[in-house]
N, C-alpha and C positions, 0 to 999 in steps of 0.2 A: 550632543553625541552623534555621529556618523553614525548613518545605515550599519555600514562595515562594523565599527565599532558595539554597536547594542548587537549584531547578530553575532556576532565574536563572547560578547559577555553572557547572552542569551546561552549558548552553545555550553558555555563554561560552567553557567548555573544549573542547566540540563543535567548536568553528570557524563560520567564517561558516553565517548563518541559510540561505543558499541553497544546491541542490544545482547540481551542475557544468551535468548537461542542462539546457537551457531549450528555450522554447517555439520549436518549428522545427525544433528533430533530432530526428534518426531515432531510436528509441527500439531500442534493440538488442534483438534475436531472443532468444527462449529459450524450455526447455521445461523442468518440472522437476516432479518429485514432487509429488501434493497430495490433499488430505481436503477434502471435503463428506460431512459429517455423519456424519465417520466413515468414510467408504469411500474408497478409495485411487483415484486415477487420475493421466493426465501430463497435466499441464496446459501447453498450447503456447499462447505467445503469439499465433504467427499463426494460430491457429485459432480465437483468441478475435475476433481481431481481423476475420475475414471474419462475423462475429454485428453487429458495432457498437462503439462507444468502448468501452476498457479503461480501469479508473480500477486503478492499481497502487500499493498503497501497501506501505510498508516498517516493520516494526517492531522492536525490541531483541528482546523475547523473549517466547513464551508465557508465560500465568499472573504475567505481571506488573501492579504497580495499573494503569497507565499501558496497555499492551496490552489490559487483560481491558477499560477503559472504553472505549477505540478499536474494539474488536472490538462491544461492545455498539451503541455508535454506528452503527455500517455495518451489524450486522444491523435494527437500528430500520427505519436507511433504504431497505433496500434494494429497496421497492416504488418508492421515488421513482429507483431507478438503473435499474432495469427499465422503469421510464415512459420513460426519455429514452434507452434502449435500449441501456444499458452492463451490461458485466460487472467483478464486482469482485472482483479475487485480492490477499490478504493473502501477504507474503511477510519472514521470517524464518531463521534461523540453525539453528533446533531440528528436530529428527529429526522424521520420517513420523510415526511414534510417539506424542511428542510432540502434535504436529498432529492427530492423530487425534480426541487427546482436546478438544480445544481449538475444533476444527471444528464437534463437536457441542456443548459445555457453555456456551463463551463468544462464537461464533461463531452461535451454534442453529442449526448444519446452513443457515444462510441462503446462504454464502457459501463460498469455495473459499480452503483457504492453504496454501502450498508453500514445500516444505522447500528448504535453500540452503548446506546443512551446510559446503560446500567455498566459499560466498559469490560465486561465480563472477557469479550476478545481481545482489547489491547493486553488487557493487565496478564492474559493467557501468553498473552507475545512479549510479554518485557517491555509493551512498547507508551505506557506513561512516560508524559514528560514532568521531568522530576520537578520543575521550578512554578509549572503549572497543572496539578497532578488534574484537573477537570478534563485537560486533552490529553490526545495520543501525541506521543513524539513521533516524527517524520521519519519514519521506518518502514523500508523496503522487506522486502522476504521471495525467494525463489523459492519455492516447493514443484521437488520431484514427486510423477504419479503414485509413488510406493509411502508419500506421504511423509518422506524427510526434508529438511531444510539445506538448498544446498549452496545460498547466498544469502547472506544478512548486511543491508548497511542501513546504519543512521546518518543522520545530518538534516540541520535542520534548512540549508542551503536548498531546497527544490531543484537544480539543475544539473545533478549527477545522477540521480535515480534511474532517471530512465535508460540512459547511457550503460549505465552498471549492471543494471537487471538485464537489460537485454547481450551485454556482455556476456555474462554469467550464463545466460540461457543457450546462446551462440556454443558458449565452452565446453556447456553439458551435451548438448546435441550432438560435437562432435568426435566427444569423448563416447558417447552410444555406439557411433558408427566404426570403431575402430575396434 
């Protein structure tokens, strides 16, 4: 079977391409374990959220091809998520530990990711993956500071996210100023 071909049927067996929240709910509250660059702290939603938009995305697992490309991605960008005045927290299934390592090597300390061991946050987000319900499906989330949702994508693809989200954040910004 082709790459192409099992991430197509992967995709298929996930269930629909959309996650439950859409744009307009409330994005529920949480706090949970997390690494920057290796150092431990709790990362609280709503204290990200009194800073500027949170772009929250969801992934299966540390050190996987698919995560470690996803994670490189968002650290590339993440002067462009600091321009438009967002914080971005990586969130997964895998221990503090785990994350520790991962924070700094495929993360480069750019970026914050929290552990979810008990999944309490995906399953709050819609964002199990159906075929593998142990991980979160690869889900993006925009939250505005009033704490709604103002872009949601799935796909388990890692090379639109970052693109999309920072779309979306570009869109909202604009739409502020007008």
């Amino acid at each position: 079977m082709t790459a192409a071909l099992a991430l197509t049927a992967m995709a298929v067996i996930a269930g629909p391409a959309n996650a439950a929240l859409k744009p307009g709910a409330v994005a529920p509250a949480f706090s949970a374990p997390a690494s920057l660059g290796g150092k431990e702290f709790n990362f609280s939603l709503a204290e990200a959220l009194k800073k500027g938009p949170v772009v929250l995305y969801f992934y299966p697992a540390a050190f996987t091809k698919g995560c470690t490309i996803e994670a490189h991605e968002f650290a590339e960008a993440i002067d462009k998520y600091k321009a438009l005045g967002a914080t971005v927290i990586g969130v997964s299934h895998d221990d503090i530990a785990t994350l520790n390592k991962f924070s700094t090597s495929e993360c480069r300390s750019k970026f914050p990711v929290a552990a979810d061991v008990d999944q309490h946050i995906m399953k709050a987000y819609d964002a199990v993956l159906a075929s593998r319900p142990q991980y979160a499906n690869r889900t993006s989330y925009v939250i505005a500071p009033d704490g709604h949702i103002i872009y949601e994508y799935t796909d388990l693809d890692p090379m639109k996210h970052v693109d999309n989200t920072l779309s979306a954040l570009a869109a909202w910004t604009n739409a502020k100023k007008k």
